[in-house]
Structures are given as structure tokens and as C-alpha cells.
N, C-alpha and C positions, 0 to 999 in steps of 0.2 A: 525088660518089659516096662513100659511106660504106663503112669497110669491113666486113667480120660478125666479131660478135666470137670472140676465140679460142676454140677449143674445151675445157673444162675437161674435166679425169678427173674422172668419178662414180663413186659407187655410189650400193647401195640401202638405205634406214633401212625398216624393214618396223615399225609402229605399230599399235596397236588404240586403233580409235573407237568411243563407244555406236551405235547407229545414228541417234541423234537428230541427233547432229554428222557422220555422213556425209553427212545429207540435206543438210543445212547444207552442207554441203562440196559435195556435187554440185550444190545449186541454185544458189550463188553465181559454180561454176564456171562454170555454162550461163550465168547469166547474165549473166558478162565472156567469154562467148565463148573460152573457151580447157580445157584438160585441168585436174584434179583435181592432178597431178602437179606442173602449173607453178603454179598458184595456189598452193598449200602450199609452194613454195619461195620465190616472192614474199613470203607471209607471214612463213615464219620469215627471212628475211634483213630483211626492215621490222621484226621484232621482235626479233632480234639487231644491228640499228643497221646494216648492211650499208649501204654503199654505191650497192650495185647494186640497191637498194629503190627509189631516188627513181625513179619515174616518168618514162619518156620524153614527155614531152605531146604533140610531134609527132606520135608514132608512136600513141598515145593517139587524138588527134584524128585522123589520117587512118585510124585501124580504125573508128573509130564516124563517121567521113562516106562509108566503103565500105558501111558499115552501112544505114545511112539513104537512100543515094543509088540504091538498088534498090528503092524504095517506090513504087508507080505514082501516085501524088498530094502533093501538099503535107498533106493532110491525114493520107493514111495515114503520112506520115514524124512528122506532131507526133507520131500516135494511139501511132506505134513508141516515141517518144522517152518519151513521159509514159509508157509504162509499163513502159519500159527505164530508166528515172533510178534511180540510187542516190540517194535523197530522207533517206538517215539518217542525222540529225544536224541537218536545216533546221529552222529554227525560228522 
């Protein structure tokens, strides 16, 4: 059993985006499946060298097989997958 991690003090950094970069912002959000809020903190600590950037893979892999494992066919899970993959960058 793992334990959660500590609770840090926040606050709030209040920012202005064009609206091309919020869609940006929302669509990539929808498409990991999580808030606007936490993505943009994910980001800036990946691009501030954080620590707490590197990816859990575990916890990675068991969000995207909760995912997938609600799909009423083998095929509707590929049809999910292919057009749920982050494909940029494959070359």
C-alpha cells in the first residue's frame, strides 16, 4: 500500500492565454483525461526540470487499462486506442 502524497500549500498564478492556446490547453487536457489546472502544472514543473515531472508509468498504465477495459468489444478498445494515442513525434 502506497501512501498519498503530502499535501503541499498553493496558491493561485492567474495568466492570460490567446484563445488559440486555451483550446490547446483544453483539448490536450480532455484528451489525458484530467483538469486544465493539473496539466499546466505537469507542464511547468517538466519544463522547470521538477522532479515530480517524471511520470508514474504504473499509475499511467492502470488509467489508460480503466480506460480501455469499459469498451464492449476487442475492437471498440483498438478503435478507442487508435484514436486516443498521442502519435507525435512517431516517425
Amino acid at each position: 500500500m502506497t501512501m498519498p502524497p503530502a499535501k503541499r500549500e498553493s496558491t493561485v498564478l492567474t495568466i492570460r492565454l490567446d484563445s488559440s492556446l486555451k483550446r490547446s490547453l483544453a483539448r490536450e487536457a480532455r484528451r489525458r483525461h484530467t483538469t486544465r489546472s493539473e496539466l499546466v502544472r505537469e507542464l511547468l514543473a517538466a519544463g522547470l526540470g521538477d522532479a515530480r515531472a517524471v511520470p508514474d508509468l504504473v499509475e499511467e498504465a492502470r488509467r489508460q487499462s480503466l480506460l480501455v477495459s469499459g469498451r464492449a468489444s476487442e475492437r471498440d478498445a483498438l478503435d478507442f486506442i487508435e484514436h486516443a494515442a498521442d502519435t507525435r513525434g512517431w516517425e
